[in-house]
C-alpha positions as CSV (number, residue, x, y, z in Angstrom):
1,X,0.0,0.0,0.0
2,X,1.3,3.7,-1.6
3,X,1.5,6.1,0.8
4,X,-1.0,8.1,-1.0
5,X,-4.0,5.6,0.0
6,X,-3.2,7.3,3.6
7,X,-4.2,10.9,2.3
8,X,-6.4,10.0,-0.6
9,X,-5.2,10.6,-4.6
10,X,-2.8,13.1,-4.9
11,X,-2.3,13.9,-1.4
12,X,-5.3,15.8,-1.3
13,X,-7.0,14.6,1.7
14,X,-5.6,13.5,5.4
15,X,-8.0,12.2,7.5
16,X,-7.9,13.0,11.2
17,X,-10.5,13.0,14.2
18,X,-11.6,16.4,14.4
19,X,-11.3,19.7,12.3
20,X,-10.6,23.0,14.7
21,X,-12.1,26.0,12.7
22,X,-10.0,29.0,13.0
23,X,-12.3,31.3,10.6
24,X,-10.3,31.1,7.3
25,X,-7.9,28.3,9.2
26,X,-8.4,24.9,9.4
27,X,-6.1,23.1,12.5
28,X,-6.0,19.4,12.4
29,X,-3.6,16.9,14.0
30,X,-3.7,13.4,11.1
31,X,-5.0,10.7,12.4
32,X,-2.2,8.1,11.1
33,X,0.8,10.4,11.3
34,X,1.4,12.5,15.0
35,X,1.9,16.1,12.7
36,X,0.0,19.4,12.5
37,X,-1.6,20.6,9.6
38,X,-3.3,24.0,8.7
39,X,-6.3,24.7,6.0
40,X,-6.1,27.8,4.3
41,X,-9.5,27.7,3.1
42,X,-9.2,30.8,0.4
43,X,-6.5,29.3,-1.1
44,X,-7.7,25.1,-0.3
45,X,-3.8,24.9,-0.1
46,X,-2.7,22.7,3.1
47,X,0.5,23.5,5.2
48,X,2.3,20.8,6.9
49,X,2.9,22.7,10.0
50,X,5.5,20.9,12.3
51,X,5.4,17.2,13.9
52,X,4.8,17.0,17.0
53,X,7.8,16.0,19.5
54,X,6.7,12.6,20.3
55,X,8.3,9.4,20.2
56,X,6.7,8.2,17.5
57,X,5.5,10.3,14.2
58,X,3.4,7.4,12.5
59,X,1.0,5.3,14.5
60,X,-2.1,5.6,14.8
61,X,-4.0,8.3,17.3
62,X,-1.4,9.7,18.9
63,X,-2.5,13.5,19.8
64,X,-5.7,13.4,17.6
65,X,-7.6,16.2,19.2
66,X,-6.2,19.4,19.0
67,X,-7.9,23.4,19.8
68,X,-6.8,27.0,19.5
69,X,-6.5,29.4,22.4
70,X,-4.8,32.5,21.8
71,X,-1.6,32.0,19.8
72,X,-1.5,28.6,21.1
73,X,-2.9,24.9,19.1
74,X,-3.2,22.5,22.1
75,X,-2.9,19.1,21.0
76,X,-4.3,16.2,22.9
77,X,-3.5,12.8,23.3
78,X,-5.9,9.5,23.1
79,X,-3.2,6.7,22.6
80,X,-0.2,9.2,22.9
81,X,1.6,10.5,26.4
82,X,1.3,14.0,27.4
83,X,-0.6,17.3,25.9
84,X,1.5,19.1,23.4
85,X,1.2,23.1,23.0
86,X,1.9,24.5,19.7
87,X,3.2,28.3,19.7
88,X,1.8,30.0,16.7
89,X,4.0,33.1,16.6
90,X,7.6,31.8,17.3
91,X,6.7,28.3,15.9
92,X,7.9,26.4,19.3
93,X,6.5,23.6,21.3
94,X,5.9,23.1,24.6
95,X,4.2,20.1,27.0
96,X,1.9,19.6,29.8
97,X,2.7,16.3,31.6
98,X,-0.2,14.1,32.6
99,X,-0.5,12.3,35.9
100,X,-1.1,8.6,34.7
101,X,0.0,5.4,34.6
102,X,2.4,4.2,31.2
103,X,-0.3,1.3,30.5
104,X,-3.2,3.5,30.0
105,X,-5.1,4.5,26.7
106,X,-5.5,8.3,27.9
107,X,-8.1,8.5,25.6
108,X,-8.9,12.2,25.2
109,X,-11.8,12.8,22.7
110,X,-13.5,16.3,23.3
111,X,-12.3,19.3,24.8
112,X,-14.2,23.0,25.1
113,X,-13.2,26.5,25.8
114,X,-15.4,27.6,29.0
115,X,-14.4,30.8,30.8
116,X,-11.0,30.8,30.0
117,X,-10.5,27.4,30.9
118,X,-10.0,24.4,28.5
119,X,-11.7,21.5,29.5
120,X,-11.1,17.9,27.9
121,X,-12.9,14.6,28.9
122,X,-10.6,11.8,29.1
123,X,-12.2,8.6,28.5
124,X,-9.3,6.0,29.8
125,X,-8.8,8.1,33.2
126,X,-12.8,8.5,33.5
127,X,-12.0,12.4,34.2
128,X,-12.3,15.9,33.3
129,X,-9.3,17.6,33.0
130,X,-9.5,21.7,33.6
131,X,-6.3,23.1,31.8
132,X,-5.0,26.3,33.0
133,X,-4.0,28.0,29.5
134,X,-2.1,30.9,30.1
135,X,0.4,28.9,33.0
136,X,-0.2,25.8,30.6
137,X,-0.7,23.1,33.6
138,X,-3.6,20.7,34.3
139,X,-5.5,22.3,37.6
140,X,-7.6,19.6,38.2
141,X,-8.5,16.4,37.6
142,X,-12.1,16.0,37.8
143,X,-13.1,12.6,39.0
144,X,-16.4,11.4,37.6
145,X,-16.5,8.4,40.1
146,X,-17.5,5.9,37.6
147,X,-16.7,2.3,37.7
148,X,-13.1,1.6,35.8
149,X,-15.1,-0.8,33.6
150,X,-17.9,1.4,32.7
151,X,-17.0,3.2,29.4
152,X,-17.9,6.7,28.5
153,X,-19.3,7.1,25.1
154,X,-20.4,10.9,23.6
155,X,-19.9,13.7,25.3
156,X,-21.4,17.0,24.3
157,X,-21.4,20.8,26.1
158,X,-24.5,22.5,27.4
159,X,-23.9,26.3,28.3
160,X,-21.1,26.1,31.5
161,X,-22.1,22.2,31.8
162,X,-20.5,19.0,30.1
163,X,-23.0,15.9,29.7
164,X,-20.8,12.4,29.3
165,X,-22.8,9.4,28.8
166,X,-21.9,5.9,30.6
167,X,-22.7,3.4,27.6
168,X,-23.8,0.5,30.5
169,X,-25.6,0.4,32.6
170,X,-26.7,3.8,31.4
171,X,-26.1,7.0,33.0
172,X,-25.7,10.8,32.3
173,X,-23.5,12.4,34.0
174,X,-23.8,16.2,34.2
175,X,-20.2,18.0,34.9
176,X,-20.9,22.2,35.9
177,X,-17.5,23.9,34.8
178,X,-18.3,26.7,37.3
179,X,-18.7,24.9,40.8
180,X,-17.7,21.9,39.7
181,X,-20.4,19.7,40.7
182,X,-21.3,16.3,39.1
183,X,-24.8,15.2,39.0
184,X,-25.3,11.3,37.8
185,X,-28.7,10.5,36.1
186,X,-29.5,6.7,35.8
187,X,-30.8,5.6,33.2
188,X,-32.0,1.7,34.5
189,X,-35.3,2.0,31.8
190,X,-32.5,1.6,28.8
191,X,-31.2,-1.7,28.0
192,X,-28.5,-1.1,25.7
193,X,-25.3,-0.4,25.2
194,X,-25.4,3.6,24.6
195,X,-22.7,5.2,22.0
196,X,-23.9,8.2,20.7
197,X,-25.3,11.1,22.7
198,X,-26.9,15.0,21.6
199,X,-29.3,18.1,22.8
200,X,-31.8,19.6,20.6
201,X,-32.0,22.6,23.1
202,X,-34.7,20.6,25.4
203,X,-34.2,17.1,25.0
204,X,-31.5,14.3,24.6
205,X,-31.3,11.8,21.9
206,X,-29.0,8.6,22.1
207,X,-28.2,5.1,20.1
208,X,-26.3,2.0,20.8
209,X,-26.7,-1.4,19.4
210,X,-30.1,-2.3,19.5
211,X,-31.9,-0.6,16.4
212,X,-33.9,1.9,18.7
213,X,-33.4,5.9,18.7
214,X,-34.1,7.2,22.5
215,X,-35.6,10.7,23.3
216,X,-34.9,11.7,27.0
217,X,-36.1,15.0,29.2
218,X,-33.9,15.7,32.0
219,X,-36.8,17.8,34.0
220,X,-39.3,15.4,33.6
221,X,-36.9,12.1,33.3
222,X,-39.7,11.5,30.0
223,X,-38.2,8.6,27.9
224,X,-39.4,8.0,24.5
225,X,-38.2,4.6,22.2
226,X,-38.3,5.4,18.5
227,X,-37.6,2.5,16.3
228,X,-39.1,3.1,12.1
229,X,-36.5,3.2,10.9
230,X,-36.4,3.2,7.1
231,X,-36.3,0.1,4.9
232,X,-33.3,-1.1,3.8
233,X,-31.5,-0.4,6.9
234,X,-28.7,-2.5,7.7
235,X,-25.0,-3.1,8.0
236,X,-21.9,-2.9,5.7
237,X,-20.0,-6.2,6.2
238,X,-16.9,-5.0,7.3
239,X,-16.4,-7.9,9.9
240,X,-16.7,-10.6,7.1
241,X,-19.1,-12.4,9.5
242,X,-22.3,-11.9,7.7
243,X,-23.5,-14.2,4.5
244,X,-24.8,-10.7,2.5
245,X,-22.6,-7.6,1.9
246,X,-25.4,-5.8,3.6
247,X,-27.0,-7.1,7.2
248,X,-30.2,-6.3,7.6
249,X,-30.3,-4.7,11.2
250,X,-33.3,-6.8,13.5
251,X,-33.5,-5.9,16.7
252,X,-30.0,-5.3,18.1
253,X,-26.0,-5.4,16.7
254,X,-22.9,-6.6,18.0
255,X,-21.6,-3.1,17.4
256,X,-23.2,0.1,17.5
257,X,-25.1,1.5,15.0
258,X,-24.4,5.0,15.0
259,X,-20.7,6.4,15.5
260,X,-21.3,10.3,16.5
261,X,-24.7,12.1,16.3
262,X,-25.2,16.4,16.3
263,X,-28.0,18.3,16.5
264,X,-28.1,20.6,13.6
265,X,-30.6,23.0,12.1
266,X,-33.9,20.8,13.4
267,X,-33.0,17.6,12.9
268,X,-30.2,15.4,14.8
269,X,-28.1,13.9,12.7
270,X,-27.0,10.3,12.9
271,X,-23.3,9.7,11.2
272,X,-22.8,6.0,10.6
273,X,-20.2,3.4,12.1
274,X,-21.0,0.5,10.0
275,X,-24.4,1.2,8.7
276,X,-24.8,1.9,5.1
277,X,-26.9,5.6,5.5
278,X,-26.9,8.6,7.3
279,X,-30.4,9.5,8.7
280,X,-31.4,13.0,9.9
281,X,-34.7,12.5,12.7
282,X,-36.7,15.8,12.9
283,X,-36.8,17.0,16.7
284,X,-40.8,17.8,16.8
285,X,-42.3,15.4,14.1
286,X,-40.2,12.4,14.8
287,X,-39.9,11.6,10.8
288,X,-36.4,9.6,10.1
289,X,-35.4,10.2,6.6
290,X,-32.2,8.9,4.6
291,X,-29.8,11.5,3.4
292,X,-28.1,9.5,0.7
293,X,-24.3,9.7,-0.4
294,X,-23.0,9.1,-4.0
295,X,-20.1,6.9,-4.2
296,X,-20.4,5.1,-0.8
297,X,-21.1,1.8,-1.1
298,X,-19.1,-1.2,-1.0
299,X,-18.9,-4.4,-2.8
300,X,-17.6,-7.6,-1.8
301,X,-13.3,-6.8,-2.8
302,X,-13.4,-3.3,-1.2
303,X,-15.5,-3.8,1.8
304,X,-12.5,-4.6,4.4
305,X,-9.9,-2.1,2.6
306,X,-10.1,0.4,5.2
307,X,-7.9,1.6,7.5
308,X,-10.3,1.7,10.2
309,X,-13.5,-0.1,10.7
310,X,-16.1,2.4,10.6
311,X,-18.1,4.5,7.8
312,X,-17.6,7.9,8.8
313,X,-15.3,10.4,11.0
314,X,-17.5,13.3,12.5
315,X,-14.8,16.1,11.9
316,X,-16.9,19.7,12.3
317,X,-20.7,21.4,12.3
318,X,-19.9,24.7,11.2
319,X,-22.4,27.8,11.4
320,X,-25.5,25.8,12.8
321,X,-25.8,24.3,9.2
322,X,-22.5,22.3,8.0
323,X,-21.6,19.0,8.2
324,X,-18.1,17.8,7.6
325,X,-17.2,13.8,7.5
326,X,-14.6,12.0,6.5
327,X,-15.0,9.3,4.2
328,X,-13.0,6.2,5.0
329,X,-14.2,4.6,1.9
330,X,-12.9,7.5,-0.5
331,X,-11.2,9.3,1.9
332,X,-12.3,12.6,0.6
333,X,-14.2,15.3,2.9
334,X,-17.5,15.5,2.5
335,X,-19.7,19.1,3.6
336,X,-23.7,18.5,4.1
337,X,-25.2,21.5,3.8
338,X,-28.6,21.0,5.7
339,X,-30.4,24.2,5.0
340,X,-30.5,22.5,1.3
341,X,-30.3,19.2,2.0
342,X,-27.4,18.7,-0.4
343,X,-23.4,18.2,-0.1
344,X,-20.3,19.2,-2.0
345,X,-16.7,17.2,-1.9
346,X,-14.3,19.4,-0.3
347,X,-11.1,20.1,-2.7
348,X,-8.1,21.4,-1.2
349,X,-4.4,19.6,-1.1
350,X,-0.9,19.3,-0.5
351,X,1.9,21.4,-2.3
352,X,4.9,19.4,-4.0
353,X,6.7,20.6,-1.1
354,X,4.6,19.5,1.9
355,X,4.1,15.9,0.4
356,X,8.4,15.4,-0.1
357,X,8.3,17.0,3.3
358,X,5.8,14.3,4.3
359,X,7.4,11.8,2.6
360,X,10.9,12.3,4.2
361,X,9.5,12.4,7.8
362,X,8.1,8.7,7.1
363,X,11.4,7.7,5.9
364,X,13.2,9.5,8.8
365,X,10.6,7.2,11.2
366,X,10.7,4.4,9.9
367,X,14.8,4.6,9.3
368,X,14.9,5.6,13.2
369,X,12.9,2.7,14.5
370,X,14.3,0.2,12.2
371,X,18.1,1.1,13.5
372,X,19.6,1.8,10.3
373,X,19.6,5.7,9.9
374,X,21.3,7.4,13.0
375,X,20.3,11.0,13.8
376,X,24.0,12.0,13.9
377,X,24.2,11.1,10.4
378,X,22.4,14.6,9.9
379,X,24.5,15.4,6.3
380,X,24.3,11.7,5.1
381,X,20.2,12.3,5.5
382,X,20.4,15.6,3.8
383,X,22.3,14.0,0.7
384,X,19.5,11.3,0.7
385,X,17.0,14.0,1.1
386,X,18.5,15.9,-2.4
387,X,18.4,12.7,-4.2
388,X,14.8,11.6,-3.2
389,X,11.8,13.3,-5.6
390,X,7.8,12.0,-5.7
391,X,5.8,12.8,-8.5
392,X,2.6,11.5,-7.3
393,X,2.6,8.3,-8.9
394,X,5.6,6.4,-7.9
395,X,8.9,7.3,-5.9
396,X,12.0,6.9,-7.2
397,X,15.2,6.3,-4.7
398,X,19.0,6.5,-5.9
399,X,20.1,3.0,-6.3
400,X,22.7,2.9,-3.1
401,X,20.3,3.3,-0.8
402,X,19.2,-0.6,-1.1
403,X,18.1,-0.2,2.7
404,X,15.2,1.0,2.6
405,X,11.9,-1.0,1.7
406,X,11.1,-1.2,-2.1
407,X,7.5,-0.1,-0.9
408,X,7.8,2.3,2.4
409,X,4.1,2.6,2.6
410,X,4.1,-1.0,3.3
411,X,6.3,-0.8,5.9
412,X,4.6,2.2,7.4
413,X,0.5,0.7,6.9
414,X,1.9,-2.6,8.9
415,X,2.5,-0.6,11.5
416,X,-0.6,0.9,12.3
417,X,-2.5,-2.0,11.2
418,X,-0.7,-3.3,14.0
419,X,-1.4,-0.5,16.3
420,X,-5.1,0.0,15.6
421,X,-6.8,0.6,18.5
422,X,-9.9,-1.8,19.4
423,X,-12.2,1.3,20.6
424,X,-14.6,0.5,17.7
């Protein structure tokens, strides 16, 4: 496997976990490489910013969240160590150490700007961490008092207050950034194995595994099932276990059906893990309608090519309207425009001198790991970095450097193949 199939044709896409929109910015940590990108989006031209300092540049989910605070991108780690500060005005790094054991999956998936304050949930320490930005040091570490074996799912902000959802047995738990209180609201009426989690501004809506949609009110503790779902409905076979390419979904799945859900523009929006459509539920009507993709469906050779096991990657709602996922099939960006009820492919890429930039740091990696490139051999690695050229479509290395791997992309997709992570 090229190194391309990483970043789609051409270099033009990178997929990653989250987009951080920085008005006509775009800041993005990849999701296979540990490096920092930025989005002009006047000119669609992406910048390889720096990589991050970390042990390791490719494997997979290192520091895949990141957010901007002042002159600052903080990047956030879910199988990486430590939180990694990027200086935007003297291009410098600098890093918060963590308080946690070596064998634990940090596990840092959302993090918000409230009063001043950034606030990140960390799934594998089952705690809120408040991060004073301007002495860049963790305050506190909010304990949610969970059981170590319960697993936190969505999490979503409300006003000063972060909502966190215990998958099973289910409970919300309510986090106030202000007087830091927790509140826990059990669930017991569910039986399922909650994933996704949003607010339409007076309810909550959640999914799991069984093919139900609830509807909950936190004043009243109202719970409402809703299960019609469209015909057709069913899974991709990406587990090979299945006779059909698609599964038709019965009453409940092994894995969930929904990865990440928003609430956008009156309907919430369910993005898919392994199911083969998106729907959109309106929030007063209760009507479940398909919103229908060109281009994404599988047949039986493609259907377990992907790098990861799931349909989707949630990466931004932008102006109470956009929607912007990542396509693992295609691995292109697509934007839903909801107002409309249309969608666009996002176009922006690489320049020729970000991709041999890109392209040399997996070399330097993979070189450094494997023991046969030294960093003291700084000027033997700047002749090898003269002779080295990419044109897109296949690289070309001078003959005396026999050393490294006919196909580096091989070398570099076993590697995360062999990293990749079981959350899904």
């Amino acid at each position: 496997m090229k190194m391309e199939q990483f970043f789609g044709e051409n270099y033009q896409y990178i997929w990653s976990d989250n987009w951080c929109l920085d008005k006509d910015k775009v800041w993005f940590v990849a999701g296979a490489i540990d490096i920092l990108f930025c989005l002009d989006r006047k000119t669609n031209k992406t910048l390889l910013v720096d990589k991050i300092p970390s042990d390791t540049v490719f494997a997979l989910r290192q520091h895949p969240i990141c957010i901007k605070k002042e002159d600052r991108i903080f990047c956030f780690p879910d199988i990486g160590r430590d939180i990694w500060c990027y200086h935007i005005n003297d291009k410098s790094w600098t890093s918060i150490k963590m308080n946690c054991s070596e064998n634990i999956r940090i596990g840092c998936e959302r993090a918000w700007i409230i009063e001043n304050k950034i606030y990140v949930l960390s799934s594998g320490l089952n705690k809120i961490l408040e991060i004073n930005v301007s002495q860049e040091r963790i305050e506190h570490y909010h304990d949610l008092m969970i059981n170590h074996k319960d697993r936190l799912s969505e999490s979503i902000r409300i006003d000063n207050c972060i909502y966190t959802i215990c998958s099973k047995p289910v409970k919300i738990i309510k986090f106030n950034c202000l007087d830091k209180s927790i509140k826990k609201m059990e669930l017991p009426q569910i039986d399922d194995s909650i994933q996704t989690l949003c607010f339409d501004g007076a309810k909550f809506w959640m999914t799991g595994l069984r093919k139900k949609i609830y509807v909950w009110e936190e004043n009243t503790n109202k719970l409402e099932c809703l299960n019609h779902f469209p015909e057709g409905f069913g899974l991709w076979n990406f587990s090979g276990q299945y006779a059909d390419l698609i599964n038709k979904v019965e009453e409940r799945n092994d894995v969930p059906l929904f990865l990440m859900s928003s609430y956008v523009n009156g309907s919430i929006w369910l993005i898919p893990f392994q199911t083969n459509e998106i729907l959109y539920v309106n929030k007063d009507t209760y009507k479940i309608d398909k919103f229908h993709l060109e281009d994404e469906t599988y047949t039986e050779d493609n259907v377990n090519m992907q790098l990861l096991n799931t349909k989707y990657i949630l990466l931004y709602v932008e102006s109470g309207r956009y929607i912007g996922l990542f396509s693992l099939k295609n691995k292109w960006i697509v934007e839903i425009d909801t107002y409309n009820l249309n969608y666009k492919i996002l176009d922006y890429c690489l320049d020729e001198e970000n991709i041999a930039q890109l392209n040399m740091l997996a070399i330097q990696d993979v070189l450094n790991r494997t023991g046969v490139y030294y960093e003291e051999d700084s000027k033997d690695f700047e002749s090898f970095n003269r002779i080295i050229w990419f044109d897109h479509k296949e690289r070309l290395l001078n003959p005396k450097w026999k050393v490294i791997p006919h196909d580096l992309g091989d070398s570099i997709y076993s590697n995360i193949k062999n990293e990749k992570n079981n959350r899904f």
